[in-house]
C-alpha positions in Angstrom: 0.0 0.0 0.0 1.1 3.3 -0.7 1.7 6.0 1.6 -0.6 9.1 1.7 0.1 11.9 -0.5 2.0 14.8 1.5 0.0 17.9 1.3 2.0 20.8 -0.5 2.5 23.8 2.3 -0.1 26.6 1.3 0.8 30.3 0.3 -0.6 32.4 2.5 -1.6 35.4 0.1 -2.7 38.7 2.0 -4.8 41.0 0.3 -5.6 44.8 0.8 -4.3 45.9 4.0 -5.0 43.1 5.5 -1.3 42.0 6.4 -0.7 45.6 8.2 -3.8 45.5 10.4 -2.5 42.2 11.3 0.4 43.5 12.4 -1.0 46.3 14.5 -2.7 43.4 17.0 -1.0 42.4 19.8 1.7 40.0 19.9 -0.3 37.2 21.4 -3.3 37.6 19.2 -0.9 37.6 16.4 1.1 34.7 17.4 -2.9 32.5 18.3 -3.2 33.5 13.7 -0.3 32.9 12.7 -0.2 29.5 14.7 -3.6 29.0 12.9 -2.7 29.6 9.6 0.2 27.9 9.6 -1.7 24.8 10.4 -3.8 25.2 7.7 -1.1 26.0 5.4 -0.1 22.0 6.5 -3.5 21.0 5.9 -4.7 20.7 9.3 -7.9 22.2 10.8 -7.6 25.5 12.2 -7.2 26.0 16.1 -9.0 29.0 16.2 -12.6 29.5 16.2 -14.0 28.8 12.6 -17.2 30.4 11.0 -18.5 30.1 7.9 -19.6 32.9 5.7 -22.0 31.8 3.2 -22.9 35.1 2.8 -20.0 36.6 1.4 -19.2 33.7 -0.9 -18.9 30.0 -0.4 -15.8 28.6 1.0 -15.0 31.6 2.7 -14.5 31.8 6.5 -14.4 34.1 9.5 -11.2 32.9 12.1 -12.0 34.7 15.4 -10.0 35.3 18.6 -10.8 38.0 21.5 -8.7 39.5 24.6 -10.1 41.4 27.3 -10.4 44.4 24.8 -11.4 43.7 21.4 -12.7 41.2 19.5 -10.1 40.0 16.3 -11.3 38.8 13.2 -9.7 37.2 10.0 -11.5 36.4 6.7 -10.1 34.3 3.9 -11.4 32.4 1.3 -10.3 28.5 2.1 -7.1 26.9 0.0 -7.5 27.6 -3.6 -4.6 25.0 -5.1 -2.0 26.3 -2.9 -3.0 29.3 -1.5 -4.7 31.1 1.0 -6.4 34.6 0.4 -6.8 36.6 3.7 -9.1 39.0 2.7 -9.9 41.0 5.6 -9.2 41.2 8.9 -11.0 44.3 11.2 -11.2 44.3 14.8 -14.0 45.2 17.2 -14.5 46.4 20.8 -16.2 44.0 23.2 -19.7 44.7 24.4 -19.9 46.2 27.5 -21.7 44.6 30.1 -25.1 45.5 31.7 -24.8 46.5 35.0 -27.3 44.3 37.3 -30.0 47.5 37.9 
């Protein structure tokens, strides 16, 4: 029996500004992506939270990660051959909580 084929290590291919907002997060949030994609670029499902957005088009997703501050988002469009297109990343503050009145 032959062994499995070895998956080719994906591009990562960031578009827009997409690559300097990344870089403006903190260093652990950036560290918990790039972990992420670099898993995917292997082939292997992606640590982070994983959503689908159908809406936008299909087979692109929404990779989410928070701190006490802000809420961090990625989108990319899943491996095309050997890439992957970041297409967006933003991120958000968290709601604030109701106080118990």
């Amino acid at each position: 029996m032959a062994p499995p084929a070895r998956i080719r290590r994906a591009h990562i291919s960031w578009e827009g500004d997409s690559l300097e907002v990344v870089r403006s997060w903190p260093k652990p949030i950036r560290e918990d992506f790039g972990v992420t994609l670099g898993e995917m670029q292997e082939g292997r499902a992606a640590t982070l939270a994983v959503r689908p957005m159908p809406s936008i088009a299909p087979s692109v997703f929404e990779l989410k990660d928070a701190d006490e501050r802000k809420w961090y988002r990625q989108v990319y469009l899943a491996r095309v051959k050997d890439t992957i297109y970041v297409l967006h990343c933003f991120e958000k503050d968290t709601p604030k909580r109701k106080s118990g009145i």
